[in-house]
C-alpha positions as CSV (number, residue, x, y, z in Angstrom):
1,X,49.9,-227.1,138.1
2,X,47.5,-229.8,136.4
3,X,46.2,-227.1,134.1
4,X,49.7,-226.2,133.2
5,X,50.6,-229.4,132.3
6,X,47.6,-229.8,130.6
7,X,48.0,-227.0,128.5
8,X,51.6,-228.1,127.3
9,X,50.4,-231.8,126.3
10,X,47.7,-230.2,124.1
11,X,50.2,-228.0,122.6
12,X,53.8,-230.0,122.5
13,X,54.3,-230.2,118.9
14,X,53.9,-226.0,118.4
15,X,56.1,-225.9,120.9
16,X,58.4,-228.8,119.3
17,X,58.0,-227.1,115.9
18,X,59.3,-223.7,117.3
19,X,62.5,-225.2,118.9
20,X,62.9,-227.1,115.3
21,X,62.9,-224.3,113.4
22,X,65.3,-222.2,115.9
23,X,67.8,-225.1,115.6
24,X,67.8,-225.0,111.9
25,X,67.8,-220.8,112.0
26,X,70.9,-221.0,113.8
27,X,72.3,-224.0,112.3
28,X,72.0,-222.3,108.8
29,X,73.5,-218.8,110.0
30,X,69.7,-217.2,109.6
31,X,69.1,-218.7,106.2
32,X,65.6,-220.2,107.4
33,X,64.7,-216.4,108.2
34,X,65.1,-215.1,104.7
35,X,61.9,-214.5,102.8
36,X,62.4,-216.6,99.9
37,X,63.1,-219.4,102.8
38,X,59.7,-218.2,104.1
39,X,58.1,-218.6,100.3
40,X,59.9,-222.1,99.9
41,X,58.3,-223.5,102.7
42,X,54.4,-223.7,101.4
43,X,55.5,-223.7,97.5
44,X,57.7,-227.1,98.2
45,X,55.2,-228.3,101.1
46,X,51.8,-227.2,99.4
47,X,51.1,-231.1,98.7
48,X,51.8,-232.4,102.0
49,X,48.8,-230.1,103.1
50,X,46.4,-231.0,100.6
51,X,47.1,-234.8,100.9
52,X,47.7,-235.0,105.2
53,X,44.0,-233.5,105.0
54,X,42.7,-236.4,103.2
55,X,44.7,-238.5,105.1
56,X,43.2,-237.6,108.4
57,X,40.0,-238.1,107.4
58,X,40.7,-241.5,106.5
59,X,42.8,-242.0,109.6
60,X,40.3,-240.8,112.0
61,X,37.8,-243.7,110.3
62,X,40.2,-246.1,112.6
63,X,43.5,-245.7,111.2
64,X,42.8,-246.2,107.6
65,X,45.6,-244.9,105.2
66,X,46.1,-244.6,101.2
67,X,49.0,-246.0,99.7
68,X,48.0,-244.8,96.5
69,X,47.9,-241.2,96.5
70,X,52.1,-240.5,95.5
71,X,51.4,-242.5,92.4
72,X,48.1,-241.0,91.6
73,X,49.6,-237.4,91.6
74,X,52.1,-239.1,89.1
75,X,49.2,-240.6,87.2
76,X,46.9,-237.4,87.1
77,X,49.9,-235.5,86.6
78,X,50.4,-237.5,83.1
79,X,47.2,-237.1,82.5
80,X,46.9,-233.6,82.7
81,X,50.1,-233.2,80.7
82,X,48.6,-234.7,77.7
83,X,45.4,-232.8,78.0
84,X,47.0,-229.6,78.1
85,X,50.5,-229.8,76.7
86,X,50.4,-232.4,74.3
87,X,46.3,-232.1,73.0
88,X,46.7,-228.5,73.3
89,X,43.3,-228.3,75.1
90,X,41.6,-225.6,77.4
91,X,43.2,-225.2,80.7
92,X,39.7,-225.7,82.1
93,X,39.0,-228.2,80.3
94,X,42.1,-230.3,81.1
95,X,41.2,-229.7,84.9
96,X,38.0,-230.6,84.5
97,X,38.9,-233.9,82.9
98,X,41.4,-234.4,85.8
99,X,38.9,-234.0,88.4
100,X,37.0,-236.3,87.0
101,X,39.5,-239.2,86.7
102,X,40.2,-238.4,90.5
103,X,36.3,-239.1,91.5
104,X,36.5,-242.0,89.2
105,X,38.8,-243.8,90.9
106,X,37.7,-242.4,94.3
107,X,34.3,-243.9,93.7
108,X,35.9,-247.2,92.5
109,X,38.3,-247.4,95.7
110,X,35.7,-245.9,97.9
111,X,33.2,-249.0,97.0
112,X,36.3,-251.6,97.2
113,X,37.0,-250.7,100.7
114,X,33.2,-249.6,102.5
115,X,30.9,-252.3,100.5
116,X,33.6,-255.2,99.2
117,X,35.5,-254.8,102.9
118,X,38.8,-254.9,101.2
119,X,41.3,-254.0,103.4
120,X,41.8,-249.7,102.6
121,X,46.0,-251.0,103.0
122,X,45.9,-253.7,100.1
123,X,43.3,-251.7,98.0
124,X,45.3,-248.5,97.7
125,X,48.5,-250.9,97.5
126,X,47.2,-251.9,94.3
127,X,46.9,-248.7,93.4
128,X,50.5,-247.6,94.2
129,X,52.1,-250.4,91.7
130,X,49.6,-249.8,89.3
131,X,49.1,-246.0,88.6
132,X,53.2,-245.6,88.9
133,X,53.5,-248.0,86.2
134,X,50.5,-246.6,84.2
135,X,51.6,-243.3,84.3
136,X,55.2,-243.9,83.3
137,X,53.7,-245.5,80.4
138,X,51.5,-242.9,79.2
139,X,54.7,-240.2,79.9
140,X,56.6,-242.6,77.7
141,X,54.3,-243.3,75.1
142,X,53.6,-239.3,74.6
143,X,57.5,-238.0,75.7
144,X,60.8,-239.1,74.3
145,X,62.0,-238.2,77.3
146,X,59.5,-239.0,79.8
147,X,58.6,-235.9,80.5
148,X,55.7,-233.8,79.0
149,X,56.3,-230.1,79.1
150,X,56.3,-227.1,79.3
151,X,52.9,-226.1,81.0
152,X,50.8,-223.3,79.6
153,X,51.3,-220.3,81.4
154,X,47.2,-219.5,82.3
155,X,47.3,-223.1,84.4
156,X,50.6,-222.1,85.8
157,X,49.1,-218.7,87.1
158,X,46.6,-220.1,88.9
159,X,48.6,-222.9,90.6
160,X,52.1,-221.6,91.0
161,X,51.8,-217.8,90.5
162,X,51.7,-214.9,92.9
163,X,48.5,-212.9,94.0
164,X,49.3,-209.2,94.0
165,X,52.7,-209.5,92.5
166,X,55.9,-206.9,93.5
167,X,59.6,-207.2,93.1
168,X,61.4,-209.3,95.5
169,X,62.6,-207.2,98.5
170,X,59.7,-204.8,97.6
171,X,57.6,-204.4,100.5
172,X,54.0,-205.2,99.2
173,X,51.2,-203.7,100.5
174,X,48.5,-205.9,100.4
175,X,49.9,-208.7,101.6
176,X,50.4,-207.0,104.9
177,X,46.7,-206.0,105.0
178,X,45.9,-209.7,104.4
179,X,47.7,-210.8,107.3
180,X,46.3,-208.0,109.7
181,X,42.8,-209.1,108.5
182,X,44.3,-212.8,109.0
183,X,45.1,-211.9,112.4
184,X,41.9,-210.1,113.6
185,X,40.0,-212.9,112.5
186,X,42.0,-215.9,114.2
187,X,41.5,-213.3,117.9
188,X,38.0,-212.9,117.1
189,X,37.5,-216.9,116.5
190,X,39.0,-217.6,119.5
191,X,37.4,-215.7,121.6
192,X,33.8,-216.4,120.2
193,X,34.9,-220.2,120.7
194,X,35.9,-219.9,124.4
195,X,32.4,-217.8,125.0
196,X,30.7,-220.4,123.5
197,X,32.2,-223.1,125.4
198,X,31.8,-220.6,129.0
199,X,28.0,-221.1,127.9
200,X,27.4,-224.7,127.1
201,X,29.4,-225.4,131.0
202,X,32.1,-227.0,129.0
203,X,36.1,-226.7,130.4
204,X,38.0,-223.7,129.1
205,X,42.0,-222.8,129.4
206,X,42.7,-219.9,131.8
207,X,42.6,-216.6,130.7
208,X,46.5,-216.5,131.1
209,X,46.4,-219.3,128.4
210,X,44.0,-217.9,125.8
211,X,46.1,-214.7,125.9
212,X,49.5,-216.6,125.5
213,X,47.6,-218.7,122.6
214,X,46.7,-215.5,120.7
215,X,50.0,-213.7,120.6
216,X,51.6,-216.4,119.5
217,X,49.2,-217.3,116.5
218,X,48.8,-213.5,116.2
219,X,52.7,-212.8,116.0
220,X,53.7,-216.3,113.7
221,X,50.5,-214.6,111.1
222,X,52.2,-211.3,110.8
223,X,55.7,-212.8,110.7
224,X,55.0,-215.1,108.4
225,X,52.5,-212.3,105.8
226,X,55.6,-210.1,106.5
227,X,58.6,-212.2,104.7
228,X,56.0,-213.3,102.3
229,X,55.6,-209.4,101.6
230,X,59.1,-209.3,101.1
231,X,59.3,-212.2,98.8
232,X,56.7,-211.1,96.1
233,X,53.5,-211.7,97.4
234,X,51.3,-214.7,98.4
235,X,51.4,-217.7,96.4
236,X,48.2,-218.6,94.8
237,X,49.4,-222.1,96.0
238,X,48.6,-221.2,99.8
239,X,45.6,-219.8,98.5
240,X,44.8,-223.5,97.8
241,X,45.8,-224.7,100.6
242,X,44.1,-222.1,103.6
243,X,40.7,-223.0,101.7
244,X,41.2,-226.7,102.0
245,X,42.1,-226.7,105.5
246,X,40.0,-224.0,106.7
247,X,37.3,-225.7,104.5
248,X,38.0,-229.2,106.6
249,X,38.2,-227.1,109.9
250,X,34.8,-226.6,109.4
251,X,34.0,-230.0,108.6
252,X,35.6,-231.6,111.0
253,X,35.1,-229.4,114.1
254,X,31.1,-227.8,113.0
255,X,29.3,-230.5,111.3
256,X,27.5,-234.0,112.1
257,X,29.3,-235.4,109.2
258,X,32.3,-234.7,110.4
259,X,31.7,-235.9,114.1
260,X,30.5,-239.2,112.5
261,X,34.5,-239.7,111.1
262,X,35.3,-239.6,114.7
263,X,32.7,-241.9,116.1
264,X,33.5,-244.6,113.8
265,X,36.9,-244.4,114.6
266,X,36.3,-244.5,117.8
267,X,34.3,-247.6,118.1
268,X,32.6,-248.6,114.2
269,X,30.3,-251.6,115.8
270,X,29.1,-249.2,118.3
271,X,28.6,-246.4,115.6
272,X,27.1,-248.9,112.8
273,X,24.3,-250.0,116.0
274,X,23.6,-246.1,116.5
275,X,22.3,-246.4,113.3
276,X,25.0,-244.3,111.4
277,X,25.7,-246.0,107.9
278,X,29.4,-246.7,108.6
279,X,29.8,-247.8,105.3
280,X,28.9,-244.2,103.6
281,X,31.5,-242.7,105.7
282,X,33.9,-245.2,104.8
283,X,33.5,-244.6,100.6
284,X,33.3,-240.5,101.1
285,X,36.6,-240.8,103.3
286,X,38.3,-242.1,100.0
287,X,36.5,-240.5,97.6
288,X,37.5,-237.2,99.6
289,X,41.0,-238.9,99.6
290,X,40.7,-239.2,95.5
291,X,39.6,-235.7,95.4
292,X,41.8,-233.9,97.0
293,X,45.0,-235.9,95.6
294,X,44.2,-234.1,92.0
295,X,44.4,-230.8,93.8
296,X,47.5,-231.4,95.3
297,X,49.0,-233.2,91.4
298,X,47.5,-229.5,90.0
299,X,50.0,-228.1,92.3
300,X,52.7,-230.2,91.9
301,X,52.8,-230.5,88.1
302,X,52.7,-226.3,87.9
303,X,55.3,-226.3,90.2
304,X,57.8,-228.1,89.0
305,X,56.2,-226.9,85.5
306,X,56.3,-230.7,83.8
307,X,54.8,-233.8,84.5
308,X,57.5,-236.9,84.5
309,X,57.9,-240.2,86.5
310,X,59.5,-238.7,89.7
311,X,56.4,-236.8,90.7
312,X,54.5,-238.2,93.3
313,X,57.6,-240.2,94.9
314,X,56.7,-240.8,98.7
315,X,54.2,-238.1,98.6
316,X,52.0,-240.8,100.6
317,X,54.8,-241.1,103.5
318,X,54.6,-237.3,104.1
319,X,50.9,-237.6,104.3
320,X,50.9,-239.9,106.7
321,X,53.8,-238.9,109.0
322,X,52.1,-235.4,109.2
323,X,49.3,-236.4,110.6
324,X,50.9,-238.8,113.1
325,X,53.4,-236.5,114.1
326,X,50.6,-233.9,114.2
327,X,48.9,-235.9,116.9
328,X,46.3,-238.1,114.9
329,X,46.5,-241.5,116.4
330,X,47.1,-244.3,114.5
331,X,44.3,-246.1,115.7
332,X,41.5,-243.4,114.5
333,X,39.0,-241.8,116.2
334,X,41.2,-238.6,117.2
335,X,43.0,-235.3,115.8
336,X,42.8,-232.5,114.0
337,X,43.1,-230.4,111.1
338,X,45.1,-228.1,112.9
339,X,47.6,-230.4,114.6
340,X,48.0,-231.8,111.2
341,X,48.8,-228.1,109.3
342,X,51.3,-228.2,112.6
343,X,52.7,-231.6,111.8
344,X,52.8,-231.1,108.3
345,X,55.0,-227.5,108.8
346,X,57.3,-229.7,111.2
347,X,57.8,-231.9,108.3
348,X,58.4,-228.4,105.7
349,X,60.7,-227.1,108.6
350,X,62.5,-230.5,109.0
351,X,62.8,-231.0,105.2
352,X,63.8,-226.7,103.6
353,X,66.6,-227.4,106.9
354,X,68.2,-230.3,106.2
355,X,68.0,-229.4,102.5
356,X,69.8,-226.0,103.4
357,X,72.6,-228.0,105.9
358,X,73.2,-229.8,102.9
359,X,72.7,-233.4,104.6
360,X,72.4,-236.4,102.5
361,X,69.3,-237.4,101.6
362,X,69.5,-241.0,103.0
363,X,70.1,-239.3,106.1
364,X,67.6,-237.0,106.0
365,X,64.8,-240.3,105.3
366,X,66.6,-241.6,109.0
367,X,65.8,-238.8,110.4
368,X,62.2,-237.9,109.6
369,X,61.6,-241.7,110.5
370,X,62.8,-241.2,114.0
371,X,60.9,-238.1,114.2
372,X,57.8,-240.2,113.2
373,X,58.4,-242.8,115.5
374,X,58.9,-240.8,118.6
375,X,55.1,-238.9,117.7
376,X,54.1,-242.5,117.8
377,X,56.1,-243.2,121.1
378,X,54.9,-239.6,122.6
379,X,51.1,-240.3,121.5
380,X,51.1,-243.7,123.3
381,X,52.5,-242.5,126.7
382,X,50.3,-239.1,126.3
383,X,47.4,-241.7,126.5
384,X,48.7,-243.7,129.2
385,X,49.0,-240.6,131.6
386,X,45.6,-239.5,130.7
387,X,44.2,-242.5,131.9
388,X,46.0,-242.3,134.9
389,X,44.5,-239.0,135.7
């Protein structure tokens, strides 16, 4: 019975996201099922990946946030709408020159916060008013409109094209293969995981439990490579996205580096005494954060295919509440990258439904905020019972 309930705290929110996404399949008459559906969901959600996996990185440093990233999508955006639309440079080029605004600024916040001790929430505050209002300017200054397009179509390709590219409706082939490959390899992980646990004497879910755990992952995969067949083919825009979280995954889960975000969470005084140079981990958590927000403004600006003012609006609030609804705590030191990727599809499935029901957007900002607040609510009495046990 314990390991049962056990087993369901660990995995609430999969089982919260399911129930969310059957409520909005039947409240749309199926519309949610269709493939394009399917294909909307990463294309419009692609950022909140890339950015919730910087965000929990910070977070886990003891519930450290960035303000800044929305407006520094907007900023790099502009920048790279300049470069390659107005300058008529090389697409490489223009990415190149991107990336390195991004560690720029990520080295410049990064040594604010770990060696100046600024507080991460008013340095990255600063940077919210200030790239918003320098980016509008630049858009201004090289737009009469105030917005720079259209994009050329090599950069688009590689951001917001399709790999393996068929007709809509046209089963395709090599998608499907993907996903069985997908598949094999999520079954073979787990089960190489839990062996390796059975050896080092650590505690392992029931056999009953690892089964249940791998046909659901197993049949969501094929589902999920399945309506993508159906819609074209995968989006080089998930492509981004699997790497940076798999990428992370690996970080987080398989390196020292990675354990030393958790630890100083956790308890920094205790951490900085162990000898770990907290203040390292500190500047590479925002440099990481810098980093990874011109990946996701690469895949914003190709998909909306311009770079204007809007872009970047509250893109930090979706970072943020899909980690805490993914089960990152607010006070650092715990989560994962794969309790975000659930938190941040809650967020997709919450968003493509309410878009589809056609509620007003007002309401739809009430309603995501009591979503976040009851992850909050849920993570605090999740704690308390656990400490009970």
């Amino acid at each position: 019975m314990n390991k049962a309930i056990s087993v369901l705290r660990k995995n609430t929110m999969i089982f919260v996201l399911l129930l969310v996404y059957l409520f909005f399949t039947l409240m749309t008459e199926g519309q949610m099922f269709t493939p394009l559906n399917f294909n909307a969901l990463i294309i419009q959600n692609a950022y909140v990946y890339i950015l919730a996996t910087g965000m929990l990185m910070c977070m886990l440093t003891g519930g450290n946030i960035d303000l800044s990233c929305g407006s520094f999508v907007c900023f790099v955006g502009a920048i790279g709408g300049i470069c390659m639309v107005v300058k008529e440079m090389n697409v490489g080029l223009a990415i190149l020159i991107m990336l390195a605004v991004g560690i720029i600024y990520g080295i410049v916040l990064g040594y604010l916060i770990a060696y100046m001790n600024i507080p991460p929430w008013i340095a990255t505050l600063a940077g919210y008013l200030a790239f918003r209002g320098w980016a509008v300017a630049l858009l201004s200054a090289n737009s009469s409109t105030g917005s720079i397009a259209p994009f050329p179509d090599s950069f688009l390709k590689i951001f917001s094209g399709k790999l393996f590219e068929t007709a809509i409706n046209v089963l395709n082939i090599p998608c499907l293969v993907i996903g069985a490959a997908a598949a094999v390899i999520v079954v073979v992980s787990i089960f190489m995981a839990r062996k390796n646990r059975v050896k080092k004497g650590y505690e392992v879910d029931s056999v009953a439990a690892m089964i249940t755990k791998i046909v659901i992952l197993v049949a969501v995969i094929l589902l999920f490579t399945y309506k993508l067949a159906l819609s074209g083919g995968i989006p080089t825009v998930l492509v981004w996205v699997a790497a940076v979280v798999l990428i992370y995954q690996f970080i987080t889960s398989k390196t020292t580096i990675g354990r030393y975000f958790y630890t100083i969470g956790g308890n920094r005084e205790a951490t900085r005494l162990s000898g770990i140079n907290t203040k390292k981990i500190m500047f590479m958590a925002y440099l990481n954060m810098a980093i990874l927000t011109v990946i996701s403004a690469l895949a914003v600006i190709a998909r909306a295919r311009a770079a204007n003012s809007t872009v970047g609006t509250n893109f930090e609030m979706d970072a943020i509440s899909a980690c805490v609804v993914g089960g990152v705590s607010a006070y650092g030191g715990s989560g994962s990258v794969f309790g975000m990727v659930v938190g941040a599809t809650l967020i997709g499935v919450i968003n493509l439904g309410m878009s589809l029901m056609g509620i007003d957007a007002n309401w739809q900002k009430v309603i995501k905020g009591i979503v976040l607040l009851a992850a909050v609510v849920f993570e605090i009495l999740n704690n308390k019972d656990k400490m009970k046990d």
